[in-house]
N, C-alpha and C positions, 0 to 999 in steps of 0.2 A: 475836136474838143469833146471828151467824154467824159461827163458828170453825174456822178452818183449823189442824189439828196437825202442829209439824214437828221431826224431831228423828231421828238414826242408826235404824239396824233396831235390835232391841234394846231402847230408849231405855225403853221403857215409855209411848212416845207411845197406842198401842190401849185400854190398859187403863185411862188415864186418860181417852181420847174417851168408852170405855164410861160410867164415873163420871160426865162433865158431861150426857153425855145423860142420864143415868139423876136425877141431882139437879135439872136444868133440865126435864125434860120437853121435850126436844127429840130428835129420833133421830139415830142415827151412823152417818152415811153412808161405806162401804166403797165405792172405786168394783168391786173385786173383786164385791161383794155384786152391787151393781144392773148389772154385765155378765150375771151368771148368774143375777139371775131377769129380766131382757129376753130373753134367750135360752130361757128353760125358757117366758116367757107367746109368745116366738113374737112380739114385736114387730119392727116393722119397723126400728129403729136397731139393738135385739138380730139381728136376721139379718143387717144390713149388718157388726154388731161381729165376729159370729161370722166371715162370711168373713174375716177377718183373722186371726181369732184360729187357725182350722183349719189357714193356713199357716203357723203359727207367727209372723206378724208384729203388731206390736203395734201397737193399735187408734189410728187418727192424731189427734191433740189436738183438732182441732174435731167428731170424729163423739163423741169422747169428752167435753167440753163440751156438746154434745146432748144424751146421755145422764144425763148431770148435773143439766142445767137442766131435763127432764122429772122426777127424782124433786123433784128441788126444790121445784116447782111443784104438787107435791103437798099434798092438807090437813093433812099435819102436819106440815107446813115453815112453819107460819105465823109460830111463833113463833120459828124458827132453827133452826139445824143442825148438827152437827158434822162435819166431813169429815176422813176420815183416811185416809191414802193419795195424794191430788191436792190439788192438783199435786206433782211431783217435779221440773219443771224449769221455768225462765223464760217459754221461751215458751207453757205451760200454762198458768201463772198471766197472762201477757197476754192470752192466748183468753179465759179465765175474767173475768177483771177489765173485758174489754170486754163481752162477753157479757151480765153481771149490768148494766155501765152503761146497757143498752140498756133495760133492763126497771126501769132506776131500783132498782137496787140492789147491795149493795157487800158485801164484807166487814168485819166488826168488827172480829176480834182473831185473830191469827196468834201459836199457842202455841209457844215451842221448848222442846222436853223438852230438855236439857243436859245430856248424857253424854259425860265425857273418852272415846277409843276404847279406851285400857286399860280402863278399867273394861265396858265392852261386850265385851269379849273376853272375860276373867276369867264376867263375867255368863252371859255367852250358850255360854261352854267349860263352867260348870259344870250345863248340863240334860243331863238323862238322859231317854230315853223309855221306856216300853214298848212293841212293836211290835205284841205280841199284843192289849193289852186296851187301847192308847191314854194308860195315864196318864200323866203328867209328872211328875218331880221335880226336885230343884236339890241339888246335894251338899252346900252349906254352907245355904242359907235352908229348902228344903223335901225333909231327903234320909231316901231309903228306910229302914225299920226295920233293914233286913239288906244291907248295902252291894250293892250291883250287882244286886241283885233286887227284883221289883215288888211292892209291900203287897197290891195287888190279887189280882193271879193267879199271883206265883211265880215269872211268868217273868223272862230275865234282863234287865236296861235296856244301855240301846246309849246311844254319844252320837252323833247324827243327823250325816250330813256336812255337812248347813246350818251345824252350831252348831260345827263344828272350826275352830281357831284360822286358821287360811290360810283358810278362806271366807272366816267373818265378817269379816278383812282387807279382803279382794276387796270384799264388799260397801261396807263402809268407806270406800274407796277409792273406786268408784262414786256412794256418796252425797254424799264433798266434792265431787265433779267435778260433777256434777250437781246434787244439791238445795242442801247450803250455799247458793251463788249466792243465794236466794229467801230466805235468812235477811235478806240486804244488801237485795233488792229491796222485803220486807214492812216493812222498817226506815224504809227510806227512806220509806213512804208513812206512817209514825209509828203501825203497826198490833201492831208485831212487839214481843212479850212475853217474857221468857224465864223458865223457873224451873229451879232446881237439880234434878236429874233422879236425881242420889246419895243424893240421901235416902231416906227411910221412903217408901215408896209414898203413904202416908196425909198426910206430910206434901208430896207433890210437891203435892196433892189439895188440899192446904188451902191453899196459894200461889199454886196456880190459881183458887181460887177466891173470895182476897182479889182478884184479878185484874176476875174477873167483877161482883162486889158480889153 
C-alpha cells in the first residue's frame, strides 16, 4: 500500500500520514527526514543533496527521486509507505511515477486532506508557541490555562511569523500555483481520494481509512 498525502500547509495532512503509518505498519516518509539523515550517515546522494542545500538551492527532482527510491527500497517498505511532503509539483510526480515504473511499481492512493483556505488561516492564526520550553497551543482547540502564557514554564507564547495571517496566505498562494495542479494529475490516473479535512481529526482518520479497507 503506497500513499502519497496532498493537501494546503496546515491541512492536517502530517498528522494523518503519522496515523496510517502507525495503524498500517508502514513508515512515513518525510523527504525533510531522509535529506538529513543521508546527510548526517555521509552518503554519497546525501553529500551530492547537501551541496545544494549549503547554497541555499533546492535539491533538483531527479537527485531527489534517488533519494527516495533508496529509502524505499528499504526492508520496511515492503509492505508500503506513506510519503508526505513529495511531490509538490508535476514534474516531480512524473520523475517519481517513471522511476517506480521502471522497478515495476506504482503508486496506490493519493490522499487530499481538504481544507477551505479560510479555514487554514483561522487554524494556523490561532497557534501559539512557546519559545523557551517549545510547547504548542491553539487558542480555541488547545489553549493555555492563563491566556498568553505557557502551562509548562511560564513563559510568555508568541504567534510564530509562519503561522501570521499574510504568511500563511503567501504559502497558500504558493501551494495552488504549484501542488493543486497534482490534485488534477493524481485524478486523472483515477488514484486521487479526497476526504473532508474540517472535521474532528479523528473523524478525517476514520474516512481515510474506510478509503484504505
Amino acid at each position: 500500500m503506497k500513499i502519497i498525502m496532498l493537501g494546503a500547509p496546515g491541512a492536517g495532512k502530517g498528522t494523518q500520514a503519522k496515523m496510517i503509518a502507525d495503524k498500517y505498519h508502514v513508515p512515513h516518509i518525510s523527504t525533510g527526514d531522509i535529506f538529513r539523515a543521508n546527510i548526517k550517515n555521509g552518503t554519497e546522494l546525501g553529500m551530492e543533496a547537501k551541496k545544494y542545500m549549503d547554497q541555499g538551492l533546492l535539491v533538483p527532482d531527479e537527485l531527489t527521486v534517488k533519494i527516495l527510491l533508496d529509502r524505499v527500497a528499504k526492508d520496511d517498505c515492503q509492505n508500503g509507505y506513506v510519503l508526505d511532503g513529495f511531490p509538490r509539483t508535476i514534474p516531480q510526480a512524473e520523475v517519481l511515477d517513471k522511476a517506480l515504473s521502471e522497478i515495476n511499481d506504482k503508486i496506490d492512493f493519493a490522499i487530499n486532506v481538504d481544507v477551505p483556505d479560510e479555514n487554514i488561516i483561522r487554524r494556523m492564526g490561532g497557534r501559539r508557541a512557546c519559545l523557551s520550553c517549545g510547547a504548542t497551543y491553539h487558542v480555541e482547540h488547545v489553549p493555555p490555562q492563563k491566556e498568553g502564557i505557557c502551562d509548562a514554564c511560564g513563559k510568555e507564547l508568541v504567534l510564530r511569523d509562519d503561522d501570521k495571517p499574510e504568511t500563511v496566505g503567501n504559502r497558500l498562494d504558493v501551494y495552488h500555483k504549484q501542488t493543486q495542479p497534482l490534485i488534477d494529475f493524481y485524478s486523472a490516473k483515477g488514484i486521487l481520494k479526497t476526504v473532508d479535512g474540517t472535521v474532528d481529526m479523528k473523524d478525517v482518520f476514520a474516512a481515510i481509512v474506510s478509503i484504505l479497507g
